[in-house]
DOGU-935315 format. One line per 4 residues: number of its first residue (from 1); their letters; for each residue x, y, z of N, C-alpha, C. Coordinates in pm, whole numbers, plus 50000, padded with zeros to 5 digits. Layout:
<numis>
NUM> A> X/Y/Z/X/Y/Z/X/Y/Z; ...
</numis>
This chain:
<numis>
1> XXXX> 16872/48308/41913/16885/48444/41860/16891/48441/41707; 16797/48528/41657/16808/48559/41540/16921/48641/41424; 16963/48574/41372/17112/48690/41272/17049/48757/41144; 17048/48893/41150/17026/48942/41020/17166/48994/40966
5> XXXX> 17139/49011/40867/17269/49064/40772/17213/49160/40659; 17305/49253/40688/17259/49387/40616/17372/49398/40491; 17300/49370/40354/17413/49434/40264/17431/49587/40200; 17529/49660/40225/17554/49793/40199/17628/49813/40088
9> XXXX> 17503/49945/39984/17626/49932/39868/17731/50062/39903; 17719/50126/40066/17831/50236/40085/17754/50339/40115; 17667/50372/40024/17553/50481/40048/17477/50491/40152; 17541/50631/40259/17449/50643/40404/17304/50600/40450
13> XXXX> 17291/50678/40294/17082/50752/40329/17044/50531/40278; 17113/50430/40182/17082/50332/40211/17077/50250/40319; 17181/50306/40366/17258/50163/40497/17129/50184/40603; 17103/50323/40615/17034/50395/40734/16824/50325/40683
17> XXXX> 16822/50316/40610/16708/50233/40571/16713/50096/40593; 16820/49993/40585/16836/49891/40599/16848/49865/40723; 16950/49948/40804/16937/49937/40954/16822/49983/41075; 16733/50086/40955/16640/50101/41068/16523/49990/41020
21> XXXX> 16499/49932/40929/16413/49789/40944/16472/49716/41019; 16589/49690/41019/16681/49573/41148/16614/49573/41268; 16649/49725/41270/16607/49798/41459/16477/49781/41513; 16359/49796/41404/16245/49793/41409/16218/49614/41425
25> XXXX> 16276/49524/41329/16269/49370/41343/16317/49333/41543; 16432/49421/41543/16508/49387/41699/16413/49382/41785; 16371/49541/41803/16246/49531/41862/16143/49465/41948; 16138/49392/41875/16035/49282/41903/16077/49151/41894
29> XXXX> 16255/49155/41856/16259/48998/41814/16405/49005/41863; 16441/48912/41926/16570/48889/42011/16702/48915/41831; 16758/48939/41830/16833/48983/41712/16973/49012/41741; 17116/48941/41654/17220/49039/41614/17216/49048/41455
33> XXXX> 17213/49183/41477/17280/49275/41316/17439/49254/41254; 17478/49197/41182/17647/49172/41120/17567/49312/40979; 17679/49368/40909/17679/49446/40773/17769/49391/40708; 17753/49383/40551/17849/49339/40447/17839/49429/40354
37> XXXX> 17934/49481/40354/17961/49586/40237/18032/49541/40074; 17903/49593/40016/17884/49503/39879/18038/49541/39785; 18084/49466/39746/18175/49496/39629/18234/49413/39553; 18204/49482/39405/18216/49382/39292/18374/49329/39227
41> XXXX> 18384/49239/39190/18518/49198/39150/18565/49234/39053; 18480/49262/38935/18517/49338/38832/18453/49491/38830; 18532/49592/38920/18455/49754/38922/18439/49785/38822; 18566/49782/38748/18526/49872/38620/18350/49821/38540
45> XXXX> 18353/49756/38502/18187/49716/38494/18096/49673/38546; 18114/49700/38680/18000/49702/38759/17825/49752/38711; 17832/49858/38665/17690/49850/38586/17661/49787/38462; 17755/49707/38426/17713/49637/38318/17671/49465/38409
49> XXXX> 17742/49451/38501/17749/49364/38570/17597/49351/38619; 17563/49505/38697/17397/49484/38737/17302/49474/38673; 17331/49499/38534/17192/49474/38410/17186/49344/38349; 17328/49316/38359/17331/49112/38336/17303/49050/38420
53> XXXX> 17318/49072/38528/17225/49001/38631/17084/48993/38656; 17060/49125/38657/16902/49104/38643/16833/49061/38522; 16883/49058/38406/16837/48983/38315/16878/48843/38319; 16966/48788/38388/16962/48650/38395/16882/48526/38533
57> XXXX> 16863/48702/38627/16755/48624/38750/16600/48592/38703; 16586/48603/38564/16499/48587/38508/16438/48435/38460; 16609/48408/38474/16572/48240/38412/16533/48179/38593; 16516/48213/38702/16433/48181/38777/16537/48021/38815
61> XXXX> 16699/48034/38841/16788/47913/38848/16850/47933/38955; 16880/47837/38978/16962/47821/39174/17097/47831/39073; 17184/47725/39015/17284/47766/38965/17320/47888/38874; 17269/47975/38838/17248/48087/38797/17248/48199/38866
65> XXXX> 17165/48147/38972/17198/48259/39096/17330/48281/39136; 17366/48160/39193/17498/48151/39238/17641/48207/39153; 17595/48170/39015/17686/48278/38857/17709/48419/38911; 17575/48450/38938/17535/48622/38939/17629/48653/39116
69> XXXX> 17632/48581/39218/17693/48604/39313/17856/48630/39288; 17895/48559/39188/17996/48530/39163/18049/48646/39118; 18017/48743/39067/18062/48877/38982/18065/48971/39101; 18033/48944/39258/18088/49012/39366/18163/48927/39467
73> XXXX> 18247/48987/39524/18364/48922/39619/18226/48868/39703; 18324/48782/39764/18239/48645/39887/18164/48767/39966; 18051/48697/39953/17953/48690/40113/17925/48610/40172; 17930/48635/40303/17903/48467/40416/17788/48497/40471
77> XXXX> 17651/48435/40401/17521/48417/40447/17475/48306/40527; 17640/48222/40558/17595/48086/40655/17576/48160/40766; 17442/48076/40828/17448/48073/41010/17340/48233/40974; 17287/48320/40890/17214/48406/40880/17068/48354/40828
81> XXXX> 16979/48421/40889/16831/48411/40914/16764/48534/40798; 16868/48612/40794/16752/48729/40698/16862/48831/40655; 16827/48817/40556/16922/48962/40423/16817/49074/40440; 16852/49205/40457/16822/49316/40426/16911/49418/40353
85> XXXX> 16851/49446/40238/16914/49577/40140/16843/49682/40088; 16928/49780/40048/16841/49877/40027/16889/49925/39855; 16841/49968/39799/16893/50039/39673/16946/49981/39542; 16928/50043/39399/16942/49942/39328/17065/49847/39286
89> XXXX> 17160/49914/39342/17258/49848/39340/17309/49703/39405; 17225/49723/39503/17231/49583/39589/17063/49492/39524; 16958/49481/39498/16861/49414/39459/16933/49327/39356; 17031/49311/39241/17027/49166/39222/17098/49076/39320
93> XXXX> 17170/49110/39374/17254/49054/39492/17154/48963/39557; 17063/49080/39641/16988/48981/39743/16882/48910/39639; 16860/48950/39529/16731/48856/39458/16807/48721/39436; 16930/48740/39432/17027/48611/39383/17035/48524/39532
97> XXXX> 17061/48561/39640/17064/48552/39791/16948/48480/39797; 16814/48511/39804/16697/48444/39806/16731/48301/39708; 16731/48358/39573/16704/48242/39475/16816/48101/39537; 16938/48119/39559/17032/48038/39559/17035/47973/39712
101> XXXX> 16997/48060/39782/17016/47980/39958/16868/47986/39994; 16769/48001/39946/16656/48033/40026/16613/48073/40111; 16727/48148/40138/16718/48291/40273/16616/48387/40228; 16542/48433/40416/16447/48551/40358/16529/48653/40382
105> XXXX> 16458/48751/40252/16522/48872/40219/16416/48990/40203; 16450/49074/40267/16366/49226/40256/16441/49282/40153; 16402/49349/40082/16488/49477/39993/16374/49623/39995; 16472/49762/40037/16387/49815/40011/16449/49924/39862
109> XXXX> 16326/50004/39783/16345/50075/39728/16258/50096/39601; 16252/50141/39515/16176/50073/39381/16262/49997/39289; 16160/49938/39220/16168/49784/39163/16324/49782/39057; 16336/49875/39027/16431/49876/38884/16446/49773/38826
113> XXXX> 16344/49756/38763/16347/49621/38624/16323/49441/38729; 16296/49431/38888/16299/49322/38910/16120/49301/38951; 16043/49223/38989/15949/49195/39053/16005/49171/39182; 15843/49241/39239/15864/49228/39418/15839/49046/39471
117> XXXX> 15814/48917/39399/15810/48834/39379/15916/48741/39435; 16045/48849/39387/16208/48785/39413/16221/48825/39473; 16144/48876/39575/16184/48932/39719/16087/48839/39821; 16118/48819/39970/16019/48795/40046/15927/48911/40077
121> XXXX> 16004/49042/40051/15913/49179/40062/15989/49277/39978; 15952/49356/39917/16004/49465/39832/15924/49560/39924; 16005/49651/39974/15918/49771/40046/15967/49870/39969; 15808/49969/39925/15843/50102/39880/15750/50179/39922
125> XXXX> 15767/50321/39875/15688/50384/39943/15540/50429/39878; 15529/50373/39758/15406/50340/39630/15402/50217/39580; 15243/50155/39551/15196/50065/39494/15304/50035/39359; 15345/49931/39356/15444/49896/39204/15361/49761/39155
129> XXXX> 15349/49696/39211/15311/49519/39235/15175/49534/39245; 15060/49454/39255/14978/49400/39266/15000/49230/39315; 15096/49267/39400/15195/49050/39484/15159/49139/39589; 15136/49030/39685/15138/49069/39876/15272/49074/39859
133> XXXX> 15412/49062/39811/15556/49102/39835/15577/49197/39861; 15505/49321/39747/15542/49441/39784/15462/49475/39842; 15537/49540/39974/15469/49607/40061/15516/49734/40080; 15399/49824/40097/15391/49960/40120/15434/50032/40229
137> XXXX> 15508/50056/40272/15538/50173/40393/15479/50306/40405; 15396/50333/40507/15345/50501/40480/15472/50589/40515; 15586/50553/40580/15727/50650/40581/15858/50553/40569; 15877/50626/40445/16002/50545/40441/16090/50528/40572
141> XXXX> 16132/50389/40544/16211/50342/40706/16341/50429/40677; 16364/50416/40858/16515/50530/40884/16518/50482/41030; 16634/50485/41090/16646/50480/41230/16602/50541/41303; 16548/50651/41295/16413/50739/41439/16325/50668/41426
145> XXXX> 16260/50717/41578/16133/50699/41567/16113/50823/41753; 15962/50853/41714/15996/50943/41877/16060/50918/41989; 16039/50778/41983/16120/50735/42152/16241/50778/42147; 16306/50738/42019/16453/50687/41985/16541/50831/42010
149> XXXX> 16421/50949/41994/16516/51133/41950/16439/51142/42085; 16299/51124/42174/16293/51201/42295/16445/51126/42417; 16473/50986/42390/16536/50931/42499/16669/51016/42478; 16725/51017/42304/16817/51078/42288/16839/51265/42346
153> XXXX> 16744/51241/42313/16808/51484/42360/16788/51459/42506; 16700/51353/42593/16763/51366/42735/16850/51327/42802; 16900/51244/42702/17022/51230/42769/17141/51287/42738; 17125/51337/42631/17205/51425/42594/17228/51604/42653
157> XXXX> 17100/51582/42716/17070/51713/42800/17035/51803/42673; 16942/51803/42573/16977/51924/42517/16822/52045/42530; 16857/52135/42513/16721/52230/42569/16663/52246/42429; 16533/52328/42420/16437/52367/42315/16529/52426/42189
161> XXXX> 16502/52442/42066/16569/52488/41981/16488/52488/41881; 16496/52553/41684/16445/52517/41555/16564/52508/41518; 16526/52375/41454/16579/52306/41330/16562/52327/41222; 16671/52319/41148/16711/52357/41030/16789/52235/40929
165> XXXX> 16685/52166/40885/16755/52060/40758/16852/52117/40658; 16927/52182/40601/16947/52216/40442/17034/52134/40331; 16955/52171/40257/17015/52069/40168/17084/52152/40030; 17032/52096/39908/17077/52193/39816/17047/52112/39703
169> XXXX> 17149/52172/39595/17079/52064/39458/17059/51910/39459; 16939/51866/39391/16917/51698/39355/16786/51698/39299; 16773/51598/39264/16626/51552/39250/16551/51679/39200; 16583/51719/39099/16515/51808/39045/16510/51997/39135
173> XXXX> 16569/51986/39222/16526/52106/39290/16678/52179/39270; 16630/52346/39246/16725/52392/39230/16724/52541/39279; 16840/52578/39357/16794/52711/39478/16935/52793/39438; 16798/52928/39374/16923/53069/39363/16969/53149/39500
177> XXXX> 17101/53251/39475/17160/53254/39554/17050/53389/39597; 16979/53459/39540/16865/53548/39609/16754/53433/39728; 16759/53320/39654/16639/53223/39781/16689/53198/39872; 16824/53130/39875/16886/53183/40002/16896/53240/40103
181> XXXX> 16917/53370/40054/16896/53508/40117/16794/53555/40141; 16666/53497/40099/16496/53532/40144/16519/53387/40264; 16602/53300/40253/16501/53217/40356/16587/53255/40511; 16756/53296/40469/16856/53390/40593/16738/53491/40634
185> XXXX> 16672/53581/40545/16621/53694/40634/16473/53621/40716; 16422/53529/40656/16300/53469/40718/16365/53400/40894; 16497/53341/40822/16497/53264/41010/16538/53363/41093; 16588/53503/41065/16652/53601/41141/16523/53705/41203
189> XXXX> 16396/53684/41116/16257/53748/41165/16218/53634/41226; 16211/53479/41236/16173/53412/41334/16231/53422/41441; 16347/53400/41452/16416/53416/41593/16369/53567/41636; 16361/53676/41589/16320/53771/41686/16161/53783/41737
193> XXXX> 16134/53679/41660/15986/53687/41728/15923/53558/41839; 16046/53438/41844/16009/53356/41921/16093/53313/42039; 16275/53392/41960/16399/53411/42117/16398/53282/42125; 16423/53170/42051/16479/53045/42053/16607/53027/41958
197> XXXX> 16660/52959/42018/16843/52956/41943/16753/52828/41773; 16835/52883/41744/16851/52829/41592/16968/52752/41566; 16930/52624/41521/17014/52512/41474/17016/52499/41341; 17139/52478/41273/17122/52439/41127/17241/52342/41131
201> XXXX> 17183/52235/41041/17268/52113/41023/17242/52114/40860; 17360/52125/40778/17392/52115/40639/17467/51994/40627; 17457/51936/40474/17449/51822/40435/17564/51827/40297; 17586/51743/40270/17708/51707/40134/17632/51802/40001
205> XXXX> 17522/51817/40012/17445/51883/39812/17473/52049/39904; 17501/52049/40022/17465/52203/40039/17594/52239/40028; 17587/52371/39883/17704/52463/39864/17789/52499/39946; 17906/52501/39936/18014/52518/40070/18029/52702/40091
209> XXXX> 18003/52786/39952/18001/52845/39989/17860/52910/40054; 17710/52806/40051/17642/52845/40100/17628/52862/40283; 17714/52772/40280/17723/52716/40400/17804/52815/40495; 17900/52882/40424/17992/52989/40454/17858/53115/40492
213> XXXX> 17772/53122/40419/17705/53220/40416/17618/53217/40540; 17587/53109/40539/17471/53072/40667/17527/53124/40805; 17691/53056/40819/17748/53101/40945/17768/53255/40974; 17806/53297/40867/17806/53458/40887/17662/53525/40917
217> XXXX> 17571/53500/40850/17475/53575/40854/17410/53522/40969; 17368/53427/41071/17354/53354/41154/17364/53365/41265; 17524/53411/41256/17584/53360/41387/17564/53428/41539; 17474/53550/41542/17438/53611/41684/17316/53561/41699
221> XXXX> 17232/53449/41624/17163/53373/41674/17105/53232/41669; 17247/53142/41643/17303/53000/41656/17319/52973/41784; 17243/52859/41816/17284/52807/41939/17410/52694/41936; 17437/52589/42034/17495/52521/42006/17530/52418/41935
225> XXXX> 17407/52363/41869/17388/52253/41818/17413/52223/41661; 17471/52356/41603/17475/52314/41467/17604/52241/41397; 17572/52194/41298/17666/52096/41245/17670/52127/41106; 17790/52168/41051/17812/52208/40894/17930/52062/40845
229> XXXX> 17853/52007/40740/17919/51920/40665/18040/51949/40617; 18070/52107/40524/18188/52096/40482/18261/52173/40570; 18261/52177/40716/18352/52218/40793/18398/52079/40898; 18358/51943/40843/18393/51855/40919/18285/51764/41011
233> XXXX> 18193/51855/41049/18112/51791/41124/17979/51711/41104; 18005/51561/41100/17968/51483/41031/17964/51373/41135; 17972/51397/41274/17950/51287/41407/17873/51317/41497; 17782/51399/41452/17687/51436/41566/17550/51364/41564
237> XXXX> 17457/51363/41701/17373/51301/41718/17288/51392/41657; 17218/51306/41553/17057/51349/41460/16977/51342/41556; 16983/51251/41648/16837/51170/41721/16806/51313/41820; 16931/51355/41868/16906/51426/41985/16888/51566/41957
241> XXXX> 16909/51605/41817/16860/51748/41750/16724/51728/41701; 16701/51585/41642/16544/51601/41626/16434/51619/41747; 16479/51534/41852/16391/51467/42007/16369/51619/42007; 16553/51761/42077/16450/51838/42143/16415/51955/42062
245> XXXX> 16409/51944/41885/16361/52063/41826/16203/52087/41865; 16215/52154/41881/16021/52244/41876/15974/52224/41772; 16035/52243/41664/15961/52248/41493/16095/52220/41477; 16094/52173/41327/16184/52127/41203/16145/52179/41050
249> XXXX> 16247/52255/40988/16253/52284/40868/16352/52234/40774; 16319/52191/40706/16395/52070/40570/16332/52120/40466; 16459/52114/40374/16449/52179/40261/16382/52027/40177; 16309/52039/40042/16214/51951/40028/16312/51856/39955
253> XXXX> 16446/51888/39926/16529/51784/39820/16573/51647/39856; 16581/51647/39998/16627/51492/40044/16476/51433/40105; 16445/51310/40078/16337/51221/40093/16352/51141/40205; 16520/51160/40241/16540/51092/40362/16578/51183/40480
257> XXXX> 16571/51346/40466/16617/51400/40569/16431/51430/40620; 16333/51399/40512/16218/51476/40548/16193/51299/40652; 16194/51151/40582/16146/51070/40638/16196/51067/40765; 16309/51134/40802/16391/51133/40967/16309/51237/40998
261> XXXX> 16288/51336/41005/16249/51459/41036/16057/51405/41109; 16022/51339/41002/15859/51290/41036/15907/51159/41160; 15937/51121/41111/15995/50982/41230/15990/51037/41390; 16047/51135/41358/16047/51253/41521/15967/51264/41584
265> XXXX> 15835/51250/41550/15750/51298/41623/15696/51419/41593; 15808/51527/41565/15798/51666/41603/15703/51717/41468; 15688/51850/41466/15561/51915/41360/15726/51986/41237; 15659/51901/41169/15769/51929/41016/15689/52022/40951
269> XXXX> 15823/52078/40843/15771/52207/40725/15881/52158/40623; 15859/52105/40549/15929/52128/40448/15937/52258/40327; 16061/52315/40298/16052/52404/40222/16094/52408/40087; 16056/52447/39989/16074/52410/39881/16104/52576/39751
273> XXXX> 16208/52561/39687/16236/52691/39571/16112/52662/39511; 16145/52825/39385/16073/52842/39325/16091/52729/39161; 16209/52701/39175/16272/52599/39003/16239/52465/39057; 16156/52398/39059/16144/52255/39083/16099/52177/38999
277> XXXX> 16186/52078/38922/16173/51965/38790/16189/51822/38820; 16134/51789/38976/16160/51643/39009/16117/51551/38916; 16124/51409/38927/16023/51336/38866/15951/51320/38946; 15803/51256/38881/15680/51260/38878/15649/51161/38997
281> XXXX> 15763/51055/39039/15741/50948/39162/15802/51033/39304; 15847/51116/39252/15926/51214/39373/15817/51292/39435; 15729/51369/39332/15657/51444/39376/15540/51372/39421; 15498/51274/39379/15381/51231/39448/15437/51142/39616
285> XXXX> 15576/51139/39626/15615/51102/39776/15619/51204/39834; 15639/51323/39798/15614/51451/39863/15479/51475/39913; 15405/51494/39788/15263/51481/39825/15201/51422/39963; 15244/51266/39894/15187/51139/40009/15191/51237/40151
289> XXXX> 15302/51255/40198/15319/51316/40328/15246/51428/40352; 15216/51477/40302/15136/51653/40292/15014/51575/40296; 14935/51515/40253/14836/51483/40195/14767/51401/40313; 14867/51293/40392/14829/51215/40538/14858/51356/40662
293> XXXX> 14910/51447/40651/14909/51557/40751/15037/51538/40825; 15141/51462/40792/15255/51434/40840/15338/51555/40813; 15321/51628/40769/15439/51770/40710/15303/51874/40695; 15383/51957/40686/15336/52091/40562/15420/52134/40483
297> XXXX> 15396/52179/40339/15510/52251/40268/15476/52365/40248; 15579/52459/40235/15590/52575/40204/15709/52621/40170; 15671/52765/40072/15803/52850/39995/15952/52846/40097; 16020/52899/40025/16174/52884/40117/16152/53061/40221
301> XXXX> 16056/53095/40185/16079/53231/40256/15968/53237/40390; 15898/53155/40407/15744/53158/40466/15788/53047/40570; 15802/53124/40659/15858/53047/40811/15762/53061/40909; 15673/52959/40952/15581/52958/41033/15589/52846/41146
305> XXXX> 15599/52860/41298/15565/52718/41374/15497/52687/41376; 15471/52562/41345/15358/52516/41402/15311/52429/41514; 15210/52408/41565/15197/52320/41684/15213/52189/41710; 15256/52148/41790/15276/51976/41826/15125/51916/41805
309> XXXX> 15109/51821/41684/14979/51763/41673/14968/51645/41712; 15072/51626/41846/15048/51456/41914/15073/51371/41783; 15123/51344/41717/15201/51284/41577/15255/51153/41619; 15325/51125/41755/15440/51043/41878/15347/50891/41781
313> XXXX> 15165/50922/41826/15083/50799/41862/15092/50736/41686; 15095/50793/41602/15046/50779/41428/15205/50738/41382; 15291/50786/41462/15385/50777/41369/15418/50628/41415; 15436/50603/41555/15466/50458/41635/15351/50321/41563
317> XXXX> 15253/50405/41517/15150/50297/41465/15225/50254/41334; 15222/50337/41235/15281/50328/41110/15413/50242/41143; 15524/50277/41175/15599/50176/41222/15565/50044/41271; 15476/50023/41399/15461/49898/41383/15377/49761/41321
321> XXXX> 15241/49847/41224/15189/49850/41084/15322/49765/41004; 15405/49839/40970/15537/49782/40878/15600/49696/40952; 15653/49660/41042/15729/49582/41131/15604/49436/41178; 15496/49467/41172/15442/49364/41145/15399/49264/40973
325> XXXX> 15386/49328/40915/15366/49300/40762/15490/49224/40727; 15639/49290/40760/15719/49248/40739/15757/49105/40817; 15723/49077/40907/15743/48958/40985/15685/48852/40942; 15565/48886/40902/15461/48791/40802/15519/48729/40698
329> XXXX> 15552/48814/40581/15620/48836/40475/15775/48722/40507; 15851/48744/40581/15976/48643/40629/15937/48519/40659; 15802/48557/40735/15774/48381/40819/15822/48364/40980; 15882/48522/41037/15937/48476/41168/15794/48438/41291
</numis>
């Protein structure tokens, strides 16, 4: 049996990238998953800590590596077969991990100041490299995939419903309290025209008092399934709200609620305000997806279903597209 080891710098939307390459490696490959949750010995300079490191994985040194390990509490990489991390906080870690034990290591995310070189694979979701290291994913990894949300909502028993991603400020996007209120009156004219319960699951960027707003204005046609972050509910099954939504609407600010949302299977819309100042690598990952037919986007007010385009077969390919590249890339 194979041991991977996942290092976490704490951050969900990371861990949940790291663990769904695991899941995808399991798969196909007899596997236990252990997690190590990264933390540095000196916090207070911890980002000074990650820019000296990566300027010193430069000198390309096994004892050097081992220096740079040293500025985080112990990790036990004995008896482990493969490091996976996600985000920049963890990449000198595992570039140091590779250099010093010669363990293979995946990292995903973009490069921040390292080559995909010091990786056995740097996965992102755009060309950075011109190295077979970095490798390309057409959806960023996440733990769905169709099987994973149809097995889930049946067993969970759950019936037909629309989904509702929301999010709120980040990454450049920014939503007045009138857009809001155009996209409340849009799901309140969908439901009377299609008599399916409405789910909304809100997230940590979404306003608490937006969130207040949603339930009120909402609530004679909420079904059971919704989940509001700042009222606590923060343990519910994703898999089994994505498996039995009909359609899914996600607001365009999280990159990882849209890559779960496509993972589904199901026919996505992302919606997007009128104030949007992302950067320029954001918007062309937006794009990417619009552009392969994996989503559609549209305004926050323009609520349309659309049809199941058999997606199950493209999306399972793309996954195992990456889950093979990556195996290559390790040597298993």
């Amino acid at each position: 049996m194979k041991k991977i080891l996942i290092i976490s710098d704490g951050i969900p939307g990371h861990f949940n990238q790291s663990n769904g390459v695991a899941s995808m490696i399991k798969e196909i490959c007899d596997c236990a998953i252990t997690t190590h949750e990264l933390s540095w010995r000196l916090y207070p300079l911890r980002s000074a800590c990650n820019i000296f490191a990566k300027l010193l994985l430069r000198f390309n040194n096994k004892n050097i590596a081992r220096a740079i390990l040293w500025m985080y509490k112990p990790i036990n990489t004995q008896g482990h077969d493969l490091v996976i991390a996600a985000g920049g906080n963890t990449m000198p870690v595992s570039a140091a991990i590779k250099l010093a034990y010669s363990l293979p290591v995946i990292q995903l995310g973009s490069p921040r100041g390292l080559h995909s070189s010091m990786f056995n694979a740097l996965v992102t979701i755009e060309k950075y490299f011109d190295h077979p290291s970095n490798i390309v994913a057409t959806i960023s990894p996440n733990i769905y995939s169709p099987a994973i949300c149809t097995i889930a909502a049946q067993k969970d028993n759950l019936s037909d419903h629309i989904l509702f991603l929301i999010g709120g400020e980040g990454i450049g996007y920014s939503y007045g309290l009138n857009e809001w209120e155009s996209l409340l009156t849009s799901i309140q004219d969908l439901y009377s025209k299609v008599k399916l319960p409405i789910s909304i699951v809100t997230s940590r960027r979404t306003p608490p008092e937006v969130e207040d707003l949603f339930q009120l204005r909402l609530k004679n046609i909420l079904g059971d399934y919704s989940a509001w972050f700042h009222h606590g509910d923060k343990n519910f099954n994703l898999a089994a709200l994505l498996g039995s939504a009909i359609n899914i609407f996600v607001t365009e600010d999280s990159a990882m609620m849209i890559s779960e949302s496509i993972s589904s299977g199901k026919p996505v819309t992302t919606l997007y305000p009128s104030n949007i100042k992302s950067p320029l690598r954001y918007e062309n990952h937006i794009s990417k997806y619009a552009d392969l037919a994996l989503m559609k986007r549209s305004p926050l007010h323009d609520l349309e279903l659309r049809s199941q385009q058999n997606l199950n077969a493209r999306i399972t390919e793309h996954r195992q597209e990456l889950v093979k590249k990556l195996m290559r890339a390790i040597g298993w």
